[in-house]
N, C-alpha and C positions, 0 to 999 in steps of 0.2 A: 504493500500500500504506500500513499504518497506520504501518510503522516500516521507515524506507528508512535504508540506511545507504552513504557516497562515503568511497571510502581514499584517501590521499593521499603518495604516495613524494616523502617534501621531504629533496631530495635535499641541499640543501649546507646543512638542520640535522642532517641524523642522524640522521633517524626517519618512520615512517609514521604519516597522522594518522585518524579515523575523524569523517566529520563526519556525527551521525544528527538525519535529518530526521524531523519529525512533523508531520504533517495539522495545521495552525491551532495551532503551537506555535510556539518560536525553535528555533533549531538548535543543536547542542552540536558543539563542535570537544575531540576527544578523543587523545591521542599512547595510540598501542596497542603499539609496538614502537620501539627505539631509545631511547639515551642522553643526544642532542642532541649528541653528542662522536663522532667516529671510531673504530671499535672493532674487534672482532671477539669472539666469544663460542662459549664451547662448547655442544653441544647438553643441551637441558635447563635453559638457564637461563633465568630469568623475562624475557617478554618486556618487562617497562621497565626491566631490567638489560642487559640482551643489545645489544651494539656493535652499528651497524651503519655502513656503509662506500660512502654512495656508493648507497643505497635509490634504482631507478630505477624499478619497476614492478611494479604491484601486481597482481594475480588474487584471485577469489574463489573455493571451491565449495562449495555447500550441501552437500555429500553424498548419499548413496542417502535417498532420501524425507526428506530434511529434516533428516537427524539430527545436522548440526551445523555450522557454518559454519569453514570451513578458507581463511586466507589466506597466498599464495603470495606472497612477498616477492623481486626480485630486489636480492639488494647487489651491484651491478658492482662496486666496488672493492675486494669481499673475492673476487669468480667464485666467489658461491655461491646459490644458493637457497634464502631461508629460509621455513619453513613453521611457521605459529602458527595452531596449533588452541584456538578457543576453551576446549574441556571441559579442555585439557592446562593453557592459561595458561603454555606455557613455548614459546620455540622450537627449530626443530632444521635441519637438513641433510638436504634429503632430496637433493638433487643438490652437486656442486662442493666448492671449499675455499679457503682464501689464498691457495694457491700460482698463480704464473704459471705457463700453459701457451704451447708454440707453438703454432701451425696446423696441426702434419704431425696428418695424420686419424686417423692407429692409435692415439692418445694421446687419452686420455679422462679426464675427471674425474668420472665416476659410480662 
């Protein structure tokens, strides 16, 4: 493709990075989310404000016909999901929270 883009969960800085590649160009290393510091952030805040804790793994989804590129951030050391839509520029929570949970099953964090 003409504009390929690799996320990258760096995890002990404290942020996910976005490195886009171009056809017979150089590549740009970009931080799309995270502080560089330990954090944790409420939903709605801009994503190069927004803590992050421990970023292990990243997802992408184009959405229904292209309409907008959605990335799925997991922060293990907050046990949450965070999700940063490009059109919002801000992230949020769609799953989890800081708190620790046990293992018993009927206990959930959505």
């Amino acid at each position: 493709p003409d504009d390929s883009r690799l996320y990258i969960a760096d995890r002990r800085n404290f942020v996910v990075r976005m490195v886009t590649l171009k056809e017979k160009e150089e590549a740009f290393i970009t931080t799309v989310a995270g502080t560089g510091s330990e954090g944790d952030a409420a939903d709605g805040t801009a994503a190069d404000k927004a803590g992050l804790d421990g970023p292990s793994d990243v997802c992408t989804d184009m959405g229904e016909g292209g309409s907008g590129e959605v990335v799925y951030i997991a922060d293990c050391d907050n046990h949450t999901i965070r999700r940063l839509a490009w059109q919002a520029a801000a992230a949020a929570s769609p799953a989890g929270g800081p708190a620790r949970r046990t293992s018993v099953p009927t206990v959930q964090l959505f």
